[in-house]
ZAMARGU-4260 file (C-alpha; in steps of 0.2 Angstrom, whole numbers, plus 5000, padded with zeros to 4 digits):
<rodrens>
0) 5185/4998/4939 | 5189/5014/4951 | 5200/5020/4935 | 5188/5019/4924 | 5172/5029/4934
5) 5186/5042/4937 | 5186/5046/4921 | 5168/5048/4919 | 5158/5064/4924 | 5159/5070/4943
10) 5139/5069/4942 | 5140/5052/4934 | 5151/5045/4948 | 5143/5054/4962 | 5125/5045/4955
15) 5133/5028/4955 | 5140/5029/4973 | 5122/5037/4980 | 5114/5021/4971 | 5128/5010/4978
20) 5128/5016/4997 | 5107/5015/4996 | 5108/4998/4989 | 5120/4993/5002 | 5108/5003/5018
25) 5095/4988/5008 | 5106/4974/5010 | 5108/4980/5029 | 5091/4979/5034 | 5087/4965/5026
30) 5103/4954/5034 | 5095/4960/5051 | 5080/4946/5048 | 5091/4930/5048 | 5098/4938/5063
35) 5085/4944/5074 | 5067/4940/5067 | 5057/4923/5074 | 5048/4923/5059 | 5053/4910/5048
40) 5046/4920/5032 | 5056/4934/5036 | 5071/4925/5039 | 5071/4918/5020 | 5067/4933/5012
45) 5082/4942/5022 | 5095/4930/5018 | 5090/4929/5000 | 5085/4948/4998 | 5102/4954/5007
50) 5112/4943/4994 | 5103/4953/4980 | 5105/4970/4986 | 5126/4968/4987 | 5124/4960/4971
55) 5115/4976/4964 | 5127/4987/4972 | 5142/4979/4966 | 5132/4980/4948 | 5129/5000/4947
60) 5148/5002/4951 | 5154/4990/4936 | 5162/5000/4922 | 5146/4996/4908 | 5139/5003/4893
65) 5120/5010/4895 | 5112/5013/4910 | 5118/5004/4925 | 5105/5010/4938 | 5091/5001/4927
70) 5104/4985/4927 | 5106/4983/4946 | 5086/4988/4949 | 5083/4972/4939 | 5096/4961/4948
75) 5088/4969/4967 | 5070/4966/4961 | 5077/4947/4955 | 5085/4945/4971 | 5073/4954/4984
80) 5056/4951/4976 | 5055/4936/4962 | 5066/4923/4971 | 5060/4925/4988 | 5042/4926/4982
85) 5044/4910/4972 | 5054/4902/4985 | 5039/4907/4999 | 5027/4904/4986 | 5032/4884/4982
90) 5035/4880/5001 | 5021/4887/5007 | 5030/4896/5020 | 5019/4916/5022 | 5013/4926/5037
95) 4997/4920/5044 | 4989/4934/5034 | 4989/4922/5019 | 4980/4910/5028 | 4966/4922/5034
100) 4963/4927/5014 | 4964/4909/5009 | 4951/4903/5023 | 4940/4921/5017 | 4939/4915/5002
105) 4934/4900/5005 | 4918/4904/5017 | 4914/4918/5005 | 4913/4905/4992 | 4902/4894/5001
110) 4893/4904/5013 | 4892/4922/5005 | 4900/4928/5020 | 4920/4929/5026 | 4917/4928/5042
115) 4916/4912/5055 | 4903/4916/5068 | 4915/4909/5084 | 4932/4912/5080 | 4943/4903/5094
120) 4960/4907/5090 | 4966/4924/5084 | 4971/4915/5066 | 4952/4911/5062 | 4948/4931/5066
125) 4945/4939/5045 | 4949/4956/5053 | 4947/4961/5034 | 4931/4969/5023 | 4925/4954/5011
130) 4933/4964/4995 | 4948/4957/5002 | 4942/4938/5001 | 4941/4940/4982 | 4959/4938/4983
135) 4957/4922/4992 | 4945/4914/4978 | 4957/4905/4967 | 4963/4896/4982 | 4948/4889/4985
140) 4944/4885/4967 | 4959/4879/4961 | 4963/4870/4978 | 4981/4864/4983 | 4985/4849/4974
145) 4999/4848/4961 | 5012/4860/4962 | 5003/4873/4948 | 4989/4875/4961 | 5000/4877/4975
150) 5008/4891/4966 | 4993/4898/4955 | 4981/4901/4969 | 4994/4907/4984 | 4986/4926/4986
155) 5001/4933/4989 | 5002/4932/4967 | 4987/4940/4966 | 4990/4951/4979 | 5006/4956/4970
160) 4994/4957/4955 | 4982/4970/4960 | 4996/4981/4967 | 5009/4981/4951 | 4994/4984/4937
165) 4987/4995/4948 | 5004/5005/4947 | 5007/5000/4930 | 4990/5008/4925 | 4993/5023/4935
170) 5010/5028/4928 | 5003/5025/4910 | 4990/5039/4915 | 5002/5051/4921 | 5014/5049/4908
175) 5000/5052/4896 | 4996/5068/4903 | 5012/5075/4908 | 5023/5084/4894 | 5038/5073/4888
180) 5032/5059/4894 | 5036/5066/4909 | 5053/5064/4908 | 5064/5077/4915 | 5083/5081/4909
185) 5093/5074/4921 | 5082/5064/4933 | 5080/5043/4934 | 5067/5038/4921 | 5050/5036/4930
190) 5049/5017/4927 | 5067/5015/4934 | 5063/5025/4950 | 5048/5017/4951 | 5054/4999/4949
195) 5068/5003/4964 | 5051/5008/4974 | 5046/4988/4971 | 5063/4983/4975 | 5066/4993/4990
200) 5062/4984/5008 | 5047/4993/5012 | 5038/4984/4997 | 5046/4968/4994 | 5047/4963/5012
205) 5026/4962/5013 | 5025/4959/4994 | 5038/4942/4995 | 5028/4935/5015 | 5011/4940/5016
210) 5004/4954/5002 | 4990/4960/5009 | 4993/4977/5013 | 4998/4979/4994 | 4983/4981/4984
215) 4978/4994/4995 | 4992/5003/4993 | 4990/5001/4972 | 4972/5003/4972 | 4975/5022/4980
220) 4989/5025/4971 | 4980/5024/4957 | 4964/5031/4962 | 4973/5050/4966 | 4982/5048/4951
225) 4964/5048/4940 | 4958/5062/4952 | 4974/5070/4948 | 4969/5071/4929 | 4950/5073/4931
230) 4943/5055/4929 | 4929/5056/4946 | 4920/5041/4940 | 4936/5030/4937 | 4941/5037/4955
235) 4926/5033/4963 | 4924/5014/4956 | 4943/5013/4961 | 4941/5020/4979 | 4927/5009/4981
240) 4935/4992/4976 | 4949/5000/4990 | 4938/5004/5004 | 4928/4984/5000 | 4946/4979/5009
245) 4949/4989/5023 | 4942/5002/5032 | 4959/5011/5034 | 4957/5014/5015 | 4943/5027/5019
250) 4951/5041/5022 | 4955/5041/5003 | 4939/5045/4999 | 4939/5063/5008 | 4956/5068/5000
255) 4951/5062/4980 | 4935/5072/4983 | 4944/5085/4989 | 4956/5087/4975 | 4943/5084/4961
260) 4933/5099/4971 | 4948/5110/4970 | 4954/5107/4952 | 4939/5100/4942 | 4921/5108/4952
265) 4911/5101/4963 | 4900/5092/4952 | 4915/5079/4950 | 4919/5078/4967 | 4902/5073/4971
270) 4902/5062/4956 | 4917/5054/4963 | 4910/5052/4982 | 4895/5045/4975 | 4903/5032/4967
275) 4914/5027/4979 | 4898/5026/4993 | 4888/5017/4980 | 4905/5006/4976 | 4907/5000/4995
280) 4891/4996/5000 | 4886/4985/4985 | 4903/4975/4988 | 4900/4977/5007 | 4883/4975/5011
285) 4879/4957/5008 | 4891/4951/5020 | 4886/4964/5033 | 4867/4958/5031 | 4872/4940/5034
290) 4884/4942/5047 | 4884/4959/5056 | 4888/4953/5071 | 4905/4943/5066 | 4906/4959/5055
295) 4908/4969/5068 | 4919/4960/5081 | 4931/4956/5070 | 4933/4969/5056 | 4931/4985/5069
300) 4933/4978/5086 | 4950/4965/5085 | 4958/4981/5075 | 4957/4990/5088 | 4962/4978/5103
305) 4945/4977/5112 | 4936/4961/5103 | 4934/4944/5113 | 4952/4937/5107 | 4966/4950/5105
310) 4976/4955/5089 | 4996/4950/5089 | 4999/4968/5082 | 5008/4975/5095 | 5023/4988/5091
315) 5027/5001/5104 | 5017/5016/5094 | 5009/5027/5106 | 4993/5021/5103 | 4999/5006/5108
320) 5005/5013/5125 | 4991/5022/5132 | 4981/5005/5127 | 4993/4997/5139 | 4989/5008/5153
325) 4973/5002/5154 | 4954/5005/5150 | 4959/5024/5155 | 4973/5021/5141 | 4963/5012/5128
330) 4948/5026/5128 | 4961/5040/5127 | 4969/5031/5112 | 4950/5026/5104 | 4946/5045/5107
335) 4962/5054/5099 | 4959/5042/5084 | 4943/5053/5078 | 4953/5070/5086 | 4967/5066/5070
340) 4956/5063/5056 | 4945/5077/5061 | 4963/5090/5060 | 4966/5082/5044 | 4945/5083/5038
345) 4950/5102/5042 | 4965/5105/5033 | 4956/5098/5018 | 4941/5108/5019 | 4951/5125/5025
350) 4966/5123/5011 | 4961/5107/4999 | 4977/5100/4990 | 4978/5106/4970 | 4993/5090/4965
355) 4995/5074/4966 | 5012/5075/4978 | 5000/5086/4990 | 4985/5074/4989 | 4996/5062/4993
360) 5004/5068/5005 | 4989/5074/5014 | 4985/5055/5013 | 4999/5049/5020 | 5000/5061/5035
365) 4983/5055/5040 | 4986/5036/5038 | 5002/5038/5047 | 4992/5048/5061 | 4979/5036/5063
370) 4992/5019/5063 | 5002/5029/5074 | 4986/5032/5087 | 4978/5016/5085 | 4977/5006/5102
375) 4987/4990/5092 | 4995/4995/5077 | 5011/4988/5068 | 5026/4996/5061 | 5023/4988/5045
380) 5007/4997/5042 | 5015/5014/5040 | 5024/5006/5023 | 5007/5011/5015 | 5009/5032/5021
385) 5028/5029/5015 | 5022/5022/4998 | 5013/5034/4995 | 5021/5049/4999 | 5037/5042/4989
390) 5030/5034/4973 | 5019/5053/4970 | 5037/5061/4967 | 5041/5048/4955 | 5027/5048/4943
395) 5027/5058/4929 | 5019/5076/4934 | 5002/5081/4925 | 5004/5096/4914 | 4985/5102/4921
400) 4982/5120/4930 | 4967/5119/4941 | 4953/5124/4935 | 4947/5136/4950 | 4954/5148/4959
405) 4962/5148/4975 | 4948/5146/4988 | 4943/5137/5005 | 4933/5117/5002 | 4922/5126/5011
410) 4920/5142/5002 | 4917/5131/4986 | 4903/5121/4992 | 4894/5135/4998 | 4892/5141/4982
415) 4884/5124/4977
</rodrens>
């Protein structure tokens, strides 16, 4: 085998042992579950997903014909997504996330509303906006008896669902727009690169045990990639089905608006911003009518570590620290929360982003800022900030110039 990459191009080779040694840094992290985690969940997908990742590392190395990065994506995303999934999936074995979309979906099926009015224990808490029971709906129509409901109504399918087409659709949009497909000489074809996103850990970890932060991660994916190419009201009706979920997703709105205001005018951006108000409160407001004070507790007060029960989510971020020092602590963390976004509302106003990869990026920096700053926070949230900023350098690039000059968010609107 060695003999026969050697006498293949340097570049070649040198490609196929940067797939193989990234492949293998997969297969690492994913053997430390068995090993370390006291999640069961986690433990299966580890030993499964590690065995798939050597396998597609060993692939790209085999002397072959075609393309051999596509051939050992397909045997990591069989390996660390599809069998684990399935295998989770047909045991019923998932974080307790799953549980809490399965019970939303239910209560917003029968009462209108996701929330239970006394929670007792932290796993009866919906710390969710009710867009995010929608996912828990075929559970509780379709029930759990007989293996094809068991399967067909787990959400982590439909989580998985929402968060490929959503991909899917916004990849199809960019190639569209971009010259050549957006294909360029001597890089990994966009739906290779993008698949080995899937593949990778940092999504097919949460996609294979519990899903729920994936949708999110889709649904704005694919909203800055419409505002990218000047579609305000496709961005706004996508922003708004994000920000139904989770009020992390706001942010969005601010940098989609401010991207539309910098390359397509004002009059989109506030199309956009209108839609994606109007959007949220429809989905939102029913549920906050009949149960605001539920509402409250546990969508904005359990996040934050100051409801009646307290949230498991409790990585050592520095939020998380100065929580632990006490009231003093927590108000300080509450307070540099608003202090973050407002330096990233700035940034945005004084020097708007004009691309999808800065859009991004802004996006990601002020997720990651307030996960990182929020009194109880998880590692795994800042998967979303790191999805994001990766999958914009994957997609195919938009062959659009903006269509103003170069001026402040602020200067703009003052024109209005």
């Amino acid at each position: 085998m060695l003999t026969h990459l050697a006498h293949r191009a340097p570049g070649t080779v040198g490609r196929r042992w940067c797939w193989c040694a990234g492949w293998l840094a997969c297969a690492a992290w994913a053997a430390v579950f068995p090993l370390d985690s006291s999640l069961g969940p986690h433990r299966s997908w580890g030993t499964v997903a590690a065995l798939g990742y050597l396998g597609a590392a060993v692939t790209v190395l085999l002397p072959s014909r075609g393309d051999a990065r596509a051939r050992s994506v397909a045997l990591a995303l069989a390996g660390a997504v599809v069998l684990p999934l399935l295998l989770l999936v047909n045991t019923g074995a998932a974080q307790s996330e799953v549980g809490v979309i399965e019970r939303s979906g239910s209560l917003l099926l029968h009462q209108l509303s996701p929330y239970l009015d006394a929670p007792r224990t932290v796993d009866e808490v919906t710390p969710y906006l009710p867009g995010m029971a929608l996912l828990g709906l075929p559970r509780a129509l379709l029930g759990s008896r007989g293996p094809l409901a068991q399967v067909a109504g787990d959400p982590r399918l439909w989580c998985a669902a929402v968060f490929l087409a959503a991909l899917w659709a916004a990849h199809r949009l960019l190639r569209a727009a971009a010259p050549g497909g957006g294909r360029r000489r001597g890089t990994v074809p966009p739906g290779t690169a993008l698949a080995a996103l899937v593949a990778s850990p940092v999504v097919a970890l949460p996609l294979a045990v519990s899903g729920v932060d994936l949708p999110l991660t889709g649904l704005l994916c694919l909203a800055l990639a419409l505002a990218s190419v000047g579609r305000p009201g496709a961005t706004g009706l996508v922003l708004a089905a994000a920000c139904a979920m989770k009020w992390t997703c706001w942010p969005a709105v601010a940098v989609a608006v401010a991207l539309l205001a910098a390359t397509a005018g004002t009059r989109a951006a506030a199309r956009c911003l209108a839609l994606a108000l109007l959007g949220t409160t429809v989905l939102v407001l029913p549920a906050a009518l009949l149960a605001p004070g539920p509402m409250l507790d546990q969508v904005l007060a359990f996040p934050l570590g100051h409801g009646e029960l307290r949230t498991e989510a409790a990585s050592p971020l520095p939020g998380k620290l100065l929580a632990d020092l006490g009231p003093a602590g927590w108000c300080a963390a509450v307070a540099l929360l608003p202090l973050g976004g407002l330096a990233v509302a700035v940034s945005l106003v004084r020097r708007p982003p004009r691309d999808l990869v800065a859009a991004a990026d802004r996006l990601a920096l002020g997720l990651a800022t307030a996960f990182l700053l929020a009194p109880a926070g998880r590692f795994g949230y800042l998967a979303l900030p790191a999805v994001l900023a990766v999958w914009s350098r994957l997609v195919p690039r938009p062959a659009l110039e903006p269509a103003l000059p170069e001026q402040s968010l602020r200067t703009r609107l003052s024109t209005v």
